[in-house]
Jmol script that loads the backbone (N, CA, C; Angstrom):
load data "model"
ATOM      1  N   UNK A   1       8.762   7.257  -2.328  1.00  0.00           N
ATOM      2  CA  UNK A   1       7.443   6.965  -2.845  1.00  0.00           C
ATOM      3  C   UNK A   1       6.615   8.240  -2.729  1.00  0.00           C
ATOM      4  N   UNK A   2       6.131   8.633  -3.830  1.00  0.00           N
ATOM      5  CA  UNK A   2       5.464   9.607  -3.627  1.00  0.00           C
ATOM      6  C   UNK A   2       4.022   9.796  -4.248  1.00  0.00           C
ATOM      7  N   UNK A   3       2.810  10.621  -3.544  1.00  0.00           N
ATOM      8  CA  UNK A   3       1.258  10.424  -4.601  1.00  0.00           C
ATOM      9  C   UNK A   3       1.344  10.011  -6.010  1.00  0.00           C
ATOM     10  N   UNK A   4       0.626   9.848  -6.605  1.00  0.00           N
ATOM     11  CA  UNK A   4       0.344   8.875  -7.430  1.00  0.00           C
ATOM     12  C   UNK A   4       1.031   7.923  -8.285  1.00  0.00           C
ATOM     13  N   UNK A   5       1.911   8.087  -7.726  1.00  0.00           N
ATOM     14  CA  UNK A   5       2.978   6.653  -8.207  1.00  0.00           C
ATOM     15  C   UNK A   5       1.931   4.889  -8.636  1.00  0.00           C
ATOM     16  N   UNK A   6       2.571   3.929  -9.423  1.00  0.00           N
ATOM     17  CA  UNK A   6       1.972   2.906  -9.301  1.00  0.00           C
ATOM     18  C   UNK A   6       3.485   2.109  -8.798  1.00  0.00           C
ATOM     19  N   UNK A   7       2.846   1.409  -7.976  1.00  0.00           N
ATOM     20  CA  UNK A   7       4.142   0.005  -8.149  1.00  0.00           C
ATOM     21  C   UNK A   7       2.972  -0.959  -7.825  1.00  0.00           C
ATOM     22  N   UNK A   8       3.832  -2.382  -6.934  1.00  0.00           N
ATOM     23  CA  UNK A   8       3.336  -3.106  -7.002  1.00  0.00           C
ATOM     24  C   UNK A   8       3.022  -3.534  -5.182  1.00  0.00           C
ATOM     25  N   UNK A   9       1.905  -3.677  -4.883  1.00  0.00           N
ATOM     26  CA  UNK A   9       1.505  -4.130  -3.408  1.00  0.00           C
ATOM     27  C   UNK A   9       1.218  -5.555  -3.256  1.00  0.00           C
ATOM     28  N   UNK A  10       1.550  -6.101  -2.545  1.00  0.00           N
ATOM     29  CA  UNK A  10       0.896  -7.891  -2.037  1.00  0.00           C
ATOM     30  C   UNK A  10      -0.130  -7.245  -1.238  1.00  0.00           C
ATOM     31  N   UNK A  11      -1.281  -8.356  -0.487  1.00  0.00           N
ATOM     32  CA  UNK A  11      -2.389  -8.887   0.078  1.00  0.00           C
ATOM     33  C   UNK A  11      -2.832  -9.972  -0.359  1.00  0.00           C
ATOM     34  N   UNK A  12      -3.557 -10.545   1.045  1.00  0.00           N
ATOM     35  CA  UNK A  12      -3.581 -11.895   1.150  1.00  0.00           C
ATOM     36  C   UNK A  12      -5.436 -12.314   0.854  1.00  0.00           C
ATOM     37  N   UNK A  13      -5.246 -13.482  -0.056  1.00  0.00           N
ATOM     38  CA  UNK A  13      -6.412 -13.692  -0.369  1.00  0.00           C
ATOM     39  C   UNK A  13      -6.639 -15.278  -0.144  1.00  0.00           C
ATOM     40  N   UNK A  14      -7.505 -15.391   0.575  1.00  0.00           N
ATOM     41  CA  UNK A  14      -7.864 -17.018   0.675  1.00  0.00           C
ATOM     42  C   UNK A  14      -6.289 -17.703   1.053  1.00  0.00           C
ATOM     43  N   UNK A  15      -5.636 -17.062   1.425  1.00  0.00           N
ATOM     44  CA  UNK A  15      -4.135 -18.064   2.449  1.00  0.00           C
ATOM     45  C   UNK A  15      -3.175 -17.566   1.397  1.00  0.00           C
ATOM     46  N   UNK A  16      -3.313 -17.064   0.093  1.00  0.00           N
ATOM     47  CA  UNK A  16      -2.637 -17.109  -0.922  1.00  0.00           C
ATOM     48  C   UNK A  16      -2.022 -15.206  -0.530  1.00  0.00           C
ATOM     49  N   UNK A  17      -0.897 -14.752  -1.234  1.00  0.00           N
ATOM     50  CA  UNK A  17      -0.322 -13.740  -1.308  1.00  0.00           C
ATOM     51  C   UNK A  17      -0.862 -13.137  -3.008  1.00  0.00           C
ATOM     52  N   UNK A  18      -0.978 -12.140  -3.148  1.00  0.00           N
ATOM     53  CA  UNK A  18      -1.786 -11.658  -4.653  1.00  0.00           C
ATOM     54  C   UNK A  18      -0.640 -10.602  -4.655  1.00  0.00           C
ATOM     55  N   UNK A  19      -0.696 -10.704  -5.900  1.00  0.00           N
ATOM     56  CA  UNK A  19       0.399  -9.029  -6.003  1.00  0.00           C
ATOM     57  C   UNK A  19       0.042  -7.900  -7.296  1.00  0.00           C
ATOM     58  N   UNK A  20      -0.485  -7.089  -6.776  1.00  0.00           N
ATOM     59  CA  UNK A  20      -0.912  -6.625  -7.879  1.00  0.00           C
ATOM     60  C   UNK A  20      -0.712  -5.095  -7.763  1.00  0.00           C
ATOM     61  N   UNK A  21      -0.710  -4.167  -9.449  1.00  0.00           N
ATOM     62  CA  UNK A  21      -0.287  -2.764  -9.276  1.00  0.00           C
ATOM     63  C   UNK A  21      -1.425  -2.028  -8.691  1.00  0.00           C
ATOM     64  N   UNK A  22      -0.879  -0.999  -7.910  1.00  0.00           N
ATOM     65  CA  UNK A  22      -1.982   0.065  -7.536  1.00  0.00           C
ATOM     66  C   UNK A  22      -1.468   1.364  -7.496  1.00  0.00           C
ATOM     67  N   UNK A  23      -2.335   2.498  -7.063  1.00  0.00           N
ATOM     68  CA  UNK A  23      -1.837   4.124  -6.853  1.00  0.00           C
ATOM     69  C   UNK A  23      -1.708   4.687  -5.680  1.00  0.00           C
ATOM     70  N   UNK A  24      -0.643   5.470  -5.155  1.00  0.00           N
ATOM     71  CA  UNK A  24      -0.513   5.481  -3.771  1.00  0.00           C
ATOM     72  C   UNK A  24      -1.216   6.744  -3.783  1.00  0.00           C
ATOM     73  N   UNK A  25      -2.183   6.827  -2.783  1.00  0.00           N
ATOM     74  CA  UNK A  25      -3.221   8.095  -2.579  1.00  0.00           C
ATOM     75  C   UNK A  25      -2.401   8.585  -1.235  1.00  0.00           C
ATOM     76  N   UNK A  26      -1.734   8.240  -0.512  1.00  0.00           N
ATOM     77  CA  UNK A  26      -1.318   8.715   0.803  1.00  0.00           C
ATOM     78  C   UNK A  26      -0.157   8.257   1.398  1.00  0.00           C
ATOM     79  N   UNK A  27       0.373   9.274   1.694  1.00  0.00           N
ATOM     80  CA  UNK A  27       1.971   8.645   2.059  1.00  0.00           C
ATOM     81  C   UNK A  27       2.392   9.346   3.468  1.00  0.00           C
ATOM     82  N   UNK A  28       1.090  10.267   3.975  1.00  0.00           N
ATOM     83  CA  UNK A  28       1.549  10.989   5.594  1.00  0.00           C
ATOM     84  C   UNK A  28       0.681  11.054   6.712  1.00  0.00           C
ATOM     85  N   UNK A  29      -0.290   9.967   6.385  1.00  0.00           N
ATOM     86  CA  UNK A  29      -1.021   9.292   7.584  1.00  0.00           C
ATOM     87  C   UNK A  29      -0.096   8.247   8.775  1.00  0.00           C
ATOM     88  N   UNK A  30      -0.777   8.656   9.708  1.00  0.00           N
ATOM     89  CA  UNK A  30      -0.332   7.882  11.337  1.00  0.00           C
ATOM     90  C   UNK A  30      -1.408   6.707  11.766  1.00  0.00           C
ATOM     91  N   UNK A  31      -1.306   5.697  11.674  1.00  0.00           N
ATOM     92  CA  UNK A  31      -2.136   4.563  11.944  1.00  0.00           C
ATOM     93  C   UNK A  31      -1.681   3.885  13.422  1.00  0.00           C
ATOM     94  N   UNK A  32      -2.089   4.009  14.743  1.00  0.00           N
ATOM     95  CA  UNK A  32      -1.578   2.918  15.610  1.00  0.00           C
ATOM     96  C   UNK A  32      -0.124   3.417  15.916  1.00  0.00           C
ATOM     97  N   UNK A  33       0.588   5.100  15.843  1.00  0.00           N
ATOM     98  CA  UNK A  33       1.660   5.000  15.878  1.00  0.00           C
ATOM     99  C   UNK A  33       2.691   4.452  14.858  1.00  0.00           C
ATOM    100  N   UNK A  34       2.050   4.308  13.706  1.00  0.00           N
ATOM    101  CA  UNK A  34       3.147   3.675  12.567  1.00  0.00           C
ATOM    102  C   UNK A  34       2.893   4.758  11.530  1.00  0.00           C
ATOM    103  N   UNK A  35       3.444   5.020  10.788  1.00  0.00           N
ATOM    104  CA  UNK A  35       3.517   6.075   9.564  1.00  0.00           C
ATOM    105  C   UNK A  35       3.196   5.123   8.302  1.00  0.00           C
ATOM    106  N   UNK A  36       2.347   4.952   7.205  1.00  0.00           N
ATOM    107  CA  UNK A  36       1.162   4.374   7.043  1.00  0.00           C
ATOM    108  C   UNK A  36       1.274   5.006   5.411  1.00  0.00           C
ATOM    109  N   UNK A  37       1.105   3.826   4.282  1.00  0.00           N
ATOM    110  CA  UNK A  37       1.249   4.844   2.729  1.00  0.00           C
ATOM    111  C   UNK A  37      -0.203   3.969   2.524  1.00  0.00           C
ATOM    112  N   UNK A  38      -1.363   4.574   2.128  1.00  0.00           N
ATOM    113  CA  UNK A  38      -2.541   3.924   1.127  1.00  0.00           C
ATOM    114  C   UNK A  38      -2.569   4.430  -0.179  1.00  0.00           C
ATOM    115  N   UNK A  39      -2.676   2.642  -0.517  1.00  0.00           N
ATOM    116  CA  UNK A  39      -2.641   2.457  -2.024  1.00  0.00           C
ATOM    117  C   UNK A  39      -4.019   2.109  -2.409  1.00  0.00           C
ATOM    118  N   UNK A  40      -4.718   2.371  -3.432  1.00  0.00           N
ATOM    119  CA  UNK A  40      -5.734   2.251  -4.421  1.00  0.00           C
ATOM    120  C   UNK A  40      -5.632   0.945  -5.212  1.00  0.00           C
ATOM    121  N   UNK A  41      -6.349   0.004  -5.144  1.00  0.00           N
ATOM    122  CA  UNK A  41      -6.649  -0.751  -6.317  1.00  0.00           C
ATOM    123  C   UNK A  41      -7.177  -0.355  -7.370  1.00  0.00           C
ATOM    124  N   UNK A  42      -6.772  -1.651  -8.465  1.00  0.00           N
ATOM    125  CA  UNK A  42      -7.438  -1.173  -9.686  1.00  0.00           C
ATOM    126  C   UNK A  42      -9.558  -1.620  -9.612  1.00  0.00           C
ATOM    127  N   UNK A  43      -9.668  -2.413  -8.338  1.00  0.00           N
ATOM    128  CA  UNK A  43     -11.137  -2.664  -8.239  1.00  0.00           C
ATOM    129  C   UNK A  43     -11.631  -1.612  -6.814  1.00  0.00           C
ATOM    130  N   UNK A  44     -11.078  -0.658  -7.101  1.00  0.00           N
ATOM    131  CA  UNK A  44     -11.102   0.710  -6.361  1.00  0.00           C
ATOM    132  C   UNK A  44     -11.090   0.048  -4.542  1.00  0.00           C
ATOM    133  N   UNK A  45     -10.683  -0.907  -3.970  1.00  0.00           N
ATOM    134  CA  UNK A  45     -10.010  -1.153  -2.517  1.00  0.00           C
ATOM    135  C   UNK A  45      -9.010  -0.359  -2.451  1.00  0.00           C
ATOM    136  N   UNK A  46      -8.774   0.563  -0.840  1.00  0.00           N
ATOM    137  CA  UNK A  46      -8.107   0.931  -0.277  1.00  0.00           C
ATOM    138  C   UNK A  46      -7.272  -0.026   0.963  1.00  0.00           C
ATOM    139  N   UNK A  47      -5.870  -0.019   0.473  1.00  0.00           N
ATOM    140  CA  UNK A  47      -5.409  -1.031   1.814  1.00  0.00           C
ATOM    141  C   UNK A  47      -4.069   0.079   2.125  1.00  0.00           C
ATOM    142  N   UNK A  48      -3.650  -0.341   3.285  1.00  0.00           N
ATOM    143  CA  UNK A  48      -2.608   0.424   4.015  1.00  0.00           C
ATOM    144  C   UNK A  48      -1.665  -0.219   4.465  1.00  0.00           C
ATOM    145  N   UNK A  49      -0.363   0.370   4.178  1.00  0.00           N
ATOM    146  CA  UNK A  49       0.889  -0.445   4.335  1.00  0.00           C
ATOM    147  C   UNK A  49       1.318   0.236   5.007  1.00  0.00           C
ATOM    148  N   UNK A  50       2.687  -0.304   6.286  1.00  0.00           N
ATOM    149  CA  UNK A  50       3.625   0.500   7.265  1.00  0.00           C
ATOM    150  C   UNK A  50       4.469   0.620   6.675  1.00  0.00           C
ATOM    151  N   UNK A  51       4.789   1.593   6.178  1.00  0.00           N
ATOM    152  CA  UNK A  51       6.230   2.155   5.705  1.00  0.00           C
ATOM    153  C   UNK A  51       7.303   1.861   6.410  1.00  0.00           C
ATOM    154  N   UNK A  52       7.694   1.154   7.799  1.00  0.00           N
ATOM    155  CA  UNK A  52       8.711   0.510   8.080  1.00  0.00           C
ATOM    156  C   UNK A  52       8.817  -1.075   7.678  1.00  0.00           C
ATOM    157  N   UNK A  53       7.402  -1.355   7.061  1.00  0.00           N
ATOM    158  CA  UNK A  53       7.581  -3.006   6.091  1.00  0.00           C
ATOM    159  C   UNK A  53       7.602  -2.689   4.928  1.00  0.00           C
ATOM    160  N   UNK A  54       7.537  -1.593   3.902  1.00  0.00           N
ATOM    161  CA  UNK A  54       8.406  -1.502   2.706  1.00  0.00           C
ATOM    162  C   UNK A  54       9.934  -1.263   2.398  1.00  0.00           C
ATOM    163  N   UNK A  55      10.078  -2.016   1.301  1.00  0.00           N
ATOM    164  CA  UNK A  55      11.377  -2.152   0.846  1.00  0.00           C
ATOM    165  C   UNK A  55      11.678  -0.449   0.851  1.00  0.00           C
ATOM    166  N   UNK A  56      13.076   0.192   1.023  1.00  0.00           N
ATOM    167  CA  UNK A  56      13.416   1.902   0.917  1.00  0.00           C
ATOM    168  C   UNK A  56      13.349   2.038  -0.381  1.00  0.00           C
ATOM    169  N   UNK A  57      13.488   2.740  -0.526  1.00  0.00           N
ATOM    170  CA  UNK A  57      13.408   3.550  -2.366  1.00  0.00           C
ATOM    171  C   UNK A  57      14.613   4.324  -2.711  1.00  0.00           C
TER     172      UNK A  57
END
end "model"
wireframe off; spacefill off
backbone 0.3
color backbone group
């Protein structure tokens, strides 16, 4: 996975799972000891995923 790629991210809305495309702005941030990719929405939200809970590439 690399900057500005789109795929596709889940988050949870009202109990429900949403899945929708976004742009990965960051793929070499450290969060809490976890190595950390942020993706961009298309309603410009930033959310952050652990790269040991994505699928490998």
């Amino acid at each position: 996975m690399e900057v500005g790629n789109i795929r596709e991210f889940g988050y949870w809305v009202n109990g429900n799972i949403v899945h929708e495309p976004a742009r990965v702005i960051s793929t070499d941030k450290v969060t809490s000891g976890l190595k950390v990719i942020e993706a961009e929405f298309q309603d410009g939200s930033v959310r952050k995923y652990s790269r040991q809970h994505l699928p490998k590439e």
